[in-house]
C-alpha positions, 0 to 999 in steps of 0.5 A: 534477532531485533535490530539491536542485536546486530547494531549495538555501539559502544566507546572503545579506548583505542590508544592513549588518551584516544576514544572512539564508537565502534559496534560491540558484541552484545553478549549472551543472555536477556536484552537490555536497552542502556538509559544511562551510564556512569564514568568512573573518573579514576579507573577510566582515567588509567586506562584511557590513558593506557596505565593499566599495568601488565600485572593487573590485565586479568584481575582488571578485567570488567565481567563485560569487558571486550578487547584486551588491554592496553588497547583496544577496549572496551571498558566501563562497570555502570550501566543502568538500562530497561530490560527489553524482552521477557517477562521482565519486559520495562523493568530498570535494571542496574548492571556492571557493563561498559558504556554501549547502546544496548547488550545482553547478560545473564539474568543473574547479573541484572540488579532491579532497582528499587522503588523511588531510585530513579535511573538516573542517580542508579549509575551510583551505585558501583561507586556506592558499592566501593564506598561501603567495601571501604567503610567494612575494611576500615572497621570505624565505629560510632563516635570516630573521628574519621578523616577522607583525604580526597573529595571525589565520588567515592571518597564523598559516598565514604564521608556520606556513610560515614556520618551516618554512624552515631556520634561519628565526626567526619572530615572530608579533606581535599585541595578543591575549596569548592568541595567545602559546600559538597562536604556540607550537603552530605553532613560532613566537615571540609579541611584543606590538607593544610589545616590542622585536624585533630588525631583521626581514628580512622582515616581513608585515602581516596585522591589517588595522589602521593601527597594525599597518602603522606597527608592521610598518614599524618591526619592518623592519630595513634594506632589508627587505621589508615585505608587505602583505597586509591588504585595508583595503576602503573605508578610507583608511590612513596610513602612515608614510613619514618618519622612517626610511623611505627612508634603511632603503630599506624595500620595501613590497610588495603581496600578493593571492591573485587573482594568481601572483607572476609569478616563479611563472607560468610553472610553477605556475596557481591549481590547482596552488597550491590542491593545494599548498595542500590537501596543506600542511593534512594536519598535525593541528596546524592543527586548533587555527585552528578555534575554534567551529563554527555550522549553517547554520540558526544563522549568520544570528543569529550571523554578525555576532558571529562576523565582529566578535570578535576572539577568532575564528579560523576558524569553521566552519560545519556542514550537516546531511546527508541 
């Protein structure tokens, strides 16, 4: 047993809005030294401040979550690290585990990252993983006219794929103006909900807000498809189903990255999607959804401002190495 095993230091929500270090159960399996991770601003958001409804306690649970919600836990899916023993000694490998020193998991859940994609942009990659779940379960094509209300990380990685497809027009629409220059770097256009957009074929909603479900409702041209990939937690949302909704015959469909879309199931598993996933964030451009980066040692004093700035994309937090 090395020293890491028996000192391993993790950030554990510990009441709302309330963070601290406190050691952590390594698990089982190979050892993984943590370069960096990844805070997802919306789901860490809900359950550092303890919105985690008591419906979803099983369902939402990480694969290497410890404790139980609401508190205390110790939560987080995107941890990039260099395995530390084995034949597999040095290499980068990507996993789905909370923001700690170091742990242990199954070979099976350790993800190599591929050449030229450096450990830094890898904590991505769930976010990259949600994005491609939500452009299968929105089923656009080449030529649509796509609205994303909501320009954080995913609703970004969404426009980002997204404009990808030929003849594709994509509009990424938030409150932020100053997403208009995000929207541009990664090949889409920028609206303010207030502006006027053409019928969508297709539009997602990423804000986790009920204004932006009522705007993505009405960007939706006739039977148009709109997702919705916000997870509201605990809160009750209105939405607007008068008005023009049923004679559009709007579709408003669900997405979640636990599950395939079933079109999907019989060719492709979670690993196969996470590897895509993997190689999809080998562009440098994706460096621009990093903006700002905290140690570990930081992250408890900071956590909360970090989770409640709107300004926030990705930030990545940093772990010394030995």
């Amino acid at each position: 047993m090395t020293e890491r095993d028996v000192a391993a230091s993790a950030l554990w929500c510990v009441g709302p809005q309330h963070a601290e270090l406190r050691e952590a159960d390594l698990g089982e399996g190979v050892l993984v030294e943590t370069l960096y991770s990844g805070i997802s601003r919306g789901t860490e958001r809900l359950v550092f401040g303890g919105a985690v409804p008591e419906s979803e306690f099983v369902r939402m649970r990480g694969p290497a979550q410890e404790g139980d919600f609401p508190f205390p836990v110790k939560y987080g899916y995107s941890a990039v690290g260099a395995v530390a023993e084995g034949e597999r000694t040095g290499q980068l490998v990507f996993a789905l585990h909370p923001h700690q020193t170091s742990f242990r998991l199954p070979e099976h859940m350790l993800t190599p990252l591929p050449d030229a994609l450096p450990a830094e942009r890898a904590v991505l990659a769930a976010n990259m993983e949600t994005a491609l779940n939500i452009l299968w379960d929105s089923n656009a094509g080449a030529g649509d006219r796509i609205g994303i209300v909501g320009a954080g990380v995913v609703g970004a990685l969404v426009g980002y794929l997204a404009a990808k497809l030929p003849g594709s027009e994509v509009t990424l629409v938030d409150t932020n103006q100053d997403r208009a220059a995000l929207a541009h770097t990664l090949g889409c256009h920028f609206a303010s909900p207030a502006d006027a957009l053409e019928s969508c074929d297709v539009v997602v909603h990423t804000s986790a807000s009920q204004a932006g479900l009522h705007t993505a409702l009405a960007l939706a041209g006739q039977e148009a498809t709109v997702v919705e990939a916000s997870w509201h937690g605990s809160a009750l949302v209105e939405v607007p189903l008068g008005g023009a909704f049923h004679s559009k015959r709007l579709k408003l469909v669900s997405s979640q990255v636990g599950q395939l879309p079933t079109s999907r199931t019989p060719r492709w598993n979670h690993a196969r999607r996470l590897t895509t996933a993997l190689e999809l964030l080998r562009d440098p451009i994706l460096d621009t959804l990093i903006t700002g980066e905290s140690t570990l040692s930081q992250l408890p004093g900071e956590y909360g401002t970090i989770l409640n700035d709107p300004a926030t994309l990705c930030h990545r937090v940093a772990y010394p190495t030995s």
